[in-house]
Each structure stands twice: as C-alpha cells, then as structure tokens.
Backbone bond lengths (Angstrom), bond angles and torsions (degrees), N, CA, C in turn:
res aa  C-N    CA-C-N  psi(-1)  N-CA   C-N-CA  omega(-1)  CA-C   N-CA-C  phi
1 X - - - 1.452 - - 1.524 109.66 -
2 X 1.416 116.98 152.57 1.671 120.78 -168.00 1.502 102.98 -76.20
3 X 1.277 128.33 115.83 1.474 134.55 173.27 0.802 124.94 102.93
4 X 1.651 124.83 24.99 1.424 132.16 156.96 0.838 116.58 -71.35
5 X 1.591 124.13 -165.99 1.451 125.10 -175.25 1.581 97.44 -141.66
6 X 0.847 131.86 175.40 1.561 125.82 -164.72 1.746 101.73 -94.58
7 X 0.887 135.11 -16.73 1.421 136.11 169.76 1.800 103.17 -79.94
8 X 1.278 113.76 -54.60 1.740 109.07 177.96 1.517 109.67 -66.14
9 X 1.502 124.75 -17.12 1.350 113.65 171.24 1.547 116.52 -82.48
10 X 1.462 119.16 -34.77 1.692 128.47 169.39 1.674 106.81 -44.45
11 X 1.823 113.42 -45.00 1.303 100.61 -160.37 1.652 95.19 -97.42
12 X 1.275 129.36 22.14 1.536 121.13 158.83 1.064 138.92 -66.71
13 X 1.593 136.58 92.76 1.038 117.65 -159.95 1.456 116.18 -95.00
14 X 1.494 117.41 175.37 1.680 107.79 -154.50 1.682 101.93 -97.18
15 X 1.523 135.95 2.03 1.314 109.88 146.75 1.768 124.07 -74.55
16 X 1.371 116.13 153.20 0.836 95.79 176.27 1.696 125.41 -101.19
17 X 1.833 116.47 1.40 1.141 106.62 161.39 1.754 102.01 -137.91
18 X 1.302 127.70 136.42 0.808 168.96 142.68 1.938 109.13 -3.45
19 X 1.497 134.33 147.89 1.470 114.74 174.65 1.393 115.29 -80.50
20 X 1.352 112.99 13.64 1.700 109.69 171.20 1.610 107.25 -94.77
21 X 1.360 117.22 -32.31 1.365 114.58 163.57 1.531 92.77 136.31
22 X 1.541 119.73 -24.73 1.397 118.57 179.86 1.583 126.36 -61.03
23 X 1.280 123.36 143.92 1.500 101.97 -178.08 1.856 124.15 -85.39
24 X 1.061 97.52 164.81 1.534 94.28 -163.72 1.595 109.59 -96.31
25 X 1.399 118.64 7.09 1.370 112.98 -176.02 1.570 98.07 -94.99
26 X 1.215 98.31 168.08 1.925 104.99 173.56 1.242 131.71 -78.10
27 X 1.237 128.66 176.16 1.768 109.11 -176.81 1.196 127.38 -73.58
28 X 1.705 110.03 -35.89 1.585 111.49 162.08 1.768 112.50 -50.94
29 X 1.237 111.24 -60.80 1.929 96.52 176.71 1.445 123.84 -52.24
30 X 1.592 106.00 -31.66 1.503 111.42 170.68 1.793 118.02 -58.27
31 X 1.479 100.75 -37.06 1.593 98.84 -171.31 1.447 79.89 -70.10
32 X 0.899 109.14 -76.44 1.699 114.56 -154.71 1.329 107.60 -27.12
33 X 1.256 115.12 -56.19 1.679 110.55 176.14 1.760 113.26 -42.78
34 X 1.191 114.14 -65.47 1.460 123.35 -164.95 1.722 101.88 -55.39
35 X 1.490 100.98 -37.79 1.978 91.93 -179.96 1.668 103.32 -70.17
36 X 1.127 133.90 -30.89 1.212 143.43 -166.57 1.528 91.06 -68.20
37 X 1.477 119.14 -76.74 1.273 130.31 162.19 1.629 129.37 -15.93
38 X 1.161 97.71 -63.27 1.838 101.69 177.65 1.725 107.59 -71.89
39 X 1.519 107.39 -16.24 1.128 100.44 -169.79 1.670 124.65 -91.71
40 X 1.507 78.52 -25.95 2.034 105.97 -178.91 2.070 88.55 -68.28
41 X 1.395 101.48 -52.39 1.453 90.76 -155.57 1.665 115.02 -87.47
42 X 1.271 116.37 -20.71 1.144 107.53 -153.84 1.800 95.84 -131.89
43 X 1.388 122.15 -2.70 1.561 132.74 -177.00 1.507 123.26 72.00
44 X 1.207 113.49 22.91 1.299 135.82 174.53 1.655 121.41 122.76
45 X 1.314 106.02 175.07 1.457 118.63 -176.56 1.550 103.93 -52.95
46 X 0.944 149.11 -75.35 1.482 156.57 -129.10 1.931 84.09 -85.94
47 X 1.026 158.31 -59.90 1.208 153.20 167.74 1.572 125.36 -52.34
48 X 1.600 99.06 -10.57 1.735 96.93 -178.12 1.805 92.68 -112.20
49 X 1.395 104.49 -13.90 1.801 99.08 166.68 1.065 102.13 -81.32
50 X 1.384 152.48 -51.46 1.205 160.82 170.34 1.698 111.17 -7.42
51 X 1.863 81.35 -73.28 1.182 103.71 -157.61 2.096 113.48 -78.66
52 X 1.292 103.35 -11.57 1.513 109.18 -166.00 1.458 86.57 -115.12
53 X 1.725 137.36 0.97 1.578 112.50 -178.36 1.722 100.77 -120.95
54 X 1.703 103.81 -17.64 1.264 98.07 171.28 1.074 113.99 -155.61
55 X 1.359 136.25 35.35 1.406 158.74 137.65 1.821 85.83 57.23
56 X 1.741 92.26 77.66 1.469 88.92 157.48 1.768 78.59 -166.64
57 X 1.516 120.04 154.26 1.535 103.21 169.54 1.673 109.58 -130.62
58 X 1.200 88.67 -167.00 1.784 97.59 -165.66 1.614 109.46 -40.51
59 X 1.144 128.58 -16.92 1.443 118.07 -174.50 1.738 96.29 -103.69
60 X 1.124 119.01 -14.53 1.457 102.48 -175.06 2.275 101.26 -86.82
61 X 1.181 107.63 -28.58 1.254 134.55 177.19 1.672 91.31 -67.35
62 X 1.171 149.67 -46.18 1.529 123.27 161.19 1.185 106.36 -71.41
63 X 1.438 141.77 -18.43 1.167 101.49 -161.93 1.597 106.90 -102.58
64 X 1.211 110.42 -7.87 1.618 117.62 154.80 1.611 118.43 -54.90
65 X 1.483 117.79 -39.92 0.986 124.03 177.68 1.480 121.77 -80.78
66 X 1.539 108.09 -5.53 1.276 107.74 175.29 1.395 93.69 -97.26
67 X 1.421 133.33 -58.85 1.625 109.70 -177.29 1.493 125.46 -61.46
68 X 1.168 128.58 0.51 1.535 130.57 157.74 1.226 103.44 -75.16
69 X 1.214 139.39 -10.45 1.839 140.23 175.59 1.565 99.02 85.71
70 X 1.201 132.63 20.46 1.570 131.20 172.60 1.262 99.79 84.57
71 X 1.239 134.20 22.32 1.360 121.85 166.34 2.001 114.68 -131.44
72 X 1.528 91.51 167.55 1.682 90.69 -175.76 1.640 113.39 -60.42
73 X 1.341 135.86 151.73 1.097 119.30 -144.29 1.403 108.09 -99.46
74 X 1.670 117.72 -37.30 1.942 108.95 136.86 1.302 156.91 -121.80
75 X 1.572 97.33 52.24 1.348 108.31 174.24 1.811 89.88 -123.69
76 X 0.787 110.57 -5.86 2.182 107.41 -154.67 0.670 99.38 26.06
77 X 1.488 134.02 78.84 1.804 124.70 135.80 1.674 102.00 -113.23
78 X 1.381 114.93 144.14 0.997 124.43 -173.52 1.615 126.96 -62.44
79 X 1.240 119.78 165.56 1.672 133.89 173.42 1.650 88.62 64.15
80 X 1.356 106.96 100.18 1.618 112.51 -178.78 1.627 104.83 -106.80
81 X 1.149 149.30 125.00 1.287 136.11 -161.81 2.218 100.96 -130.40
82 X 1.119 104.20 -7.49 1.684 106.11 -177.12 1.688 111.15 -94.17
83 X 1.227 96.36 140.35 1.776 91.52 177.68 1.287 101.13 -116.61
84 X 1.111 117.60 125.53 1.545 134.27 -172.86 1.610 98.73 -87.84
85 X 1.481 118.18 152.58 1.270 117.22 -175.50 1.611 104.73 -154.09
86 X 1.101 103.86 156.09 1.949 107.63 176.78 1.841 94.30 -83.32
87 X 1.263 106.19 129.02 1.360 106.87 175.62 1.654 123.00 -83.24
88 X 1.336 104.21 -8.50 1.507 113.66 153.30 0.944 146.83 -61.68
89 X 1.485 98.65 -54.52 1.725 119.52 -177.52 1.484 101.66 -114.38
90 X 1.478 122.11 -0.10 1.874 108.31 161.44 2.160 98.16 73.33
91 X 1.336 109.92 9.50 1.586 112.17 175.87 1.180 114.56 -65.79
92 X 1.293 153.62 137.86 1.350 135.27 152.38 1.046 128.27 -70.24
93 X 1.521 141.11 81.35 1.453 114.81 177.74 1.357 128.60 -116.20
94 X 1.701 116.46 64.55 1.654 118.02 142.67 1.364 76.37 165.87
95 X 1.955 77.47 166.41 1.594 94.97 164.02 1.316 120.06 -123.70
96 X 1.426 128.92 124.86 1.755 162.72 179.58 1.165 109.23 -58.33
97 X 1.136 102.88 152.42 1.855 123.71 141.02 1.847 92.23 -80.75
98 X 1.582 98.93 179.13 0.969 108.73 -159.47 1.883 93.04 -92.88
99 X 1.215 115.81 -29.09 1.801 132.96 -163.01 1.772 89.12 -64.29
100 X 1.864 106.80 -48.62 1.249 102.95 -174.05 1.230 140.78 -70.51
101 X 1.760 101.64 -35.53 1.425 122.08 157.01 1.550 123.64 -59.54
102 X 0.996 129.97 -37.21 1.303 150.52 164.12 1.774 112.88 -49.16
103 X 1.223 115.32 -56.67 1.289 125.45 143.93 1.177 139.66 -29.79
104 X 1.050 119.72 -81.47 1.711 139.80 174.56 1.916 92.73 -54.58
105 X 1.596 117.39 -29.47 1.753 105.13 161.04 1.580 126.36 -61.98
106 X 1.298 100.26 -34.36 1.297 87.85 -167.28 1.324 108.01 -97.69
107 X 1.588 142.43 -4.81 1.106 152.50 119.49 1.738 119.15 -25.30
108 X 1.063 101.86 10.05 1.572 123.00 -152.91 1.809 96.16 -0.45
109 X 1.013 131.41 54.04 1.429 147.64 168.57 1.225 128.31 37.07
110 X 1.409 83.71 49.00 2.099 118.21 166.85 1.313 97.62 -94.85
111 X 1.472 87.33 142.10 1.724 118.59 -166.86 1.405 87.09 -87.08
112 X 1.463 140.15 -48.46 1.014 151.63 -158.90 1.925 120.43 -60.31
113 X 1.516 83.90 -43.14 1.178 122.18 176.83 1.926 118.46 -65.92
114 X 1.170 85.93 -51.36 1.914 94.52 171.28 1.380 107.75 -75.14
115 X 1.330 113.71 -49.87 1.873 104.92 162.74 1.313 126.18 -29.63
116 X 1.220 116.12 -55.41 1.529 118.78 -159.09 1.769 85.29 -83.06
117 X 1.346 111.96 -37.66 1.675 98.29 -172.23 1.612 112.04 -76.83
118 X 1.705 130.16 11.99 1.365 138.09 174.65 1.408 106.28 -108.99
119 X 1.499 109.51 -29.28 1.542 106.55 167.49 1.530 120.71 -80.81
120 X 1.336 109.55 -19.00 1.579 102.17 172.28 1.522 99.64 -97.67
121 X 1.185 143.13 -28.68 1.492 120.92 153.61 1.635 114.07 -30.84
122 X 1.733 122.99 -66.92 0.645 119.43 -171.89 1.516 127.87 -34.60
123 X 1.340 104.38 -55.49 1.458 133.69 -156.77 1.722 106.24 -82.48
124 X 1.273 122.68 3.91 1.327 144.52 -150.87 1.565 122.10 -138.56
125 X 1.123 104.40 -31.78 1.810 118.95 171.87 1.550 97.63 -116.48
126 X 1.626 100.46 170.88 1.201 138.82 160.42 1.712 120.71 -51.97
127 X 1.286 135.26 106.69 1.388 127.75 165.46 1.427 113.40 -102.90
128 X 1.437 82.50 167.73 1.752 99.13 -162.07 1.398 86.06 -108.83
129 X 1.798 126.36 112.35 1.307 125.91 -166.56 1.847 99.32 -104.61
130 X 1.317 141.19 125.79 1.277 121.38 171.13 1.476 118.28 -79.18
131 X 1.242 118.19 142.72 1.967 113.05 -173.64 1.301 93.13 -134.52
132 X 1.131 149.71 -7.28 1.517 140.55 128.65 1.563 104.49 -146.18
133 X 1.769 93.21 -177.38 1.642 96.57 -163.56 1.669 109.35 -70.63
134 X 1.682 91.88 128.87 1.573 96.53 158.27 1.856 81.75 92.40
135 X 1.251 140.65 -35.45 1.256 120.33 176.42 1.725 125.23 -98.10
136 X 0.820 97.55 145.43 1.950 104.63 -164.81 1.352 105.38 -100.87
137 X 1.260 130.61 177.92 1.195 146.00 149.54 1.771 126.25 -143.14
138 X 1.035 119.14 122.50 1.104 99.98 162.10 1.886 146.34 -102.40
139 X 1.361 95.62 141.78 1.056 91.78 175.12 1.552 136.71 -111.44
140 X 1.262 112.75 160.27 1.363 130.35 -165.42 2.067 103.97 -61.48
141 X 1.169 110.34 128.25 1.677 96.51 156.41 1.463 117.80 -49.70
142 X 1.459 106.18 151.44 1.495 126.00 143.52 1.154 120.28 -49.16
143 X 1.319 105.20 -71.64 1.357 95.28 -163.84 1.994 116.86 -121.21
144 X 1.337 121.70 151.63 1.290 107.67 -164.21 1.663 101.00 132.70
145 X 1.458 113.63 -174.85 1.079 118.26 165.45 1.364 103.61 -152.81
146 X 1.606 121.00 150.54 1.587 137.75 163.08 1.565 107.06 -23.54
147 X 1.103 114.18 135.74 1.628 114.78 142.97 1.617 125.29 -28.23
148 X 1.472 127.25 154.52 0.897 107.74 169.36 1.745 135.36 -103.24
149 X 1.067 140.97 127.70 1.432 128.34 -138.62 1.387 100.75 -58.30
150 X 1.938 111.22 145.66 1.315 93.44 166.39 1.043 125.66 -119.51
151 X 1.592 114.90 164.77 1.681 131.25 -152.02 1.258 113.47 -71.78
C-alpha cells in the first residue's frame, strides 16, 4: 500500500480481517482504501456524503440550489454550502449558511419555539415605529434594561 514504511509492510498480514471481525491492515492502508473506495464508486467524497447522509447527490444539490435562485434560502447571502433537513422524516428542505442551519438546530425546529424567540427579540430591542410616510420613530424596548454607563 502507498505510504508505508518497510517495517509496517513486513508485519502485514495477507488476510484482510481478522476472527474478531476487525480488519488487519493499518490505518494508513485503511484510509487509502476508503478514498480509493468513495472515489471508484461514488466520484469523490462530497457525493458519497451526500449520498449516504441525505440520499440526494451532487446533481440533485444544484438543482436545489438553482430553485433557491443561488442563494441561502433565509438569510440570501450567497455560496450556500449546508443542507438543512427535517430530522424526522430525513427530507431535505433548503440549503444554509452554516449560522442558519446551526440555528434552526438548536430550535430543534419548532415553529413554536422561534415564535417565542421573535417575540422576545421584539420586546427586547429598539423598533423602528412609522408615524407618517417616510418618517420613523424609534422606540424604546419593553422589556430589558439600558446598558450600563461607561466609566
């Protein structure tokens, strides 16, 4: 195998798994196999993750990205690289930044859950109130308190 050393090739022996079920080659031949592997079968890494974490592959992944218009699906900022998924049903539906996907996890992706966290935004920052056209006002939160002055 490519990147042995002549002592790890002497102690190789020629089954390749063992009667415990483990295999008997080393980890460098092991990687090497599996890149060889993902690569023979599936045309590289990014298509055999694709395809074994959310059974959709690199061509179904543009064409998601083409009906989002090439952008992340709620932030729109461009080059979106996360695939968001229903953790129930294993569905894919959109593709993320990582800040957004990351999010919508720990929300564990209750509707219920982002509510109460848009109403305490609300109730917590500054709004921009309109009192005629084209003029704003702002207003103070509900709830919270000022910064504290600094020294």
């Amino acid at each position: 195998m490519p990147g042995l050393r002549a002592d790890q090739a002497r102690r190789r022996v020629s089954r390749t798994t063992k009667s415990s079920g483990r295999h008997s080659y080393c980890k460098p031949c092991h990687n090497a196999r599996t890149r060889e592997t993902k690569q023979r079968l599936y045309g590289g890494n990014r298509e055999y993750h694709l395809r074994r974490r959310y059974r959709i592959g690199e061509k179904e992944f543009q064409e998601l990205l083409a009906e989002q218009g090439g952008v992340r699906a709620i932030c729109g900022t461009p080059d979106p690289q996360h695939l968001d998924h229903d953790h129930r049903t294993g569905w894919v539906r959109g593709i993320l930044c990582f800040n957004c996907n990351g999010g919508l996890g720990q929300f564990r992706d209750d509707q219920s859950r982002l509510a109460e966290a848009i109403t305490y935004l609300r109730g917590t920052t500054w709004q921009r109130v309109l009192i005629h056209p084209g003029v704003y006002q702002m207003c103070s939160p509900t709830r919270g308190r000022p910064p504290s002055p600094r020294s």
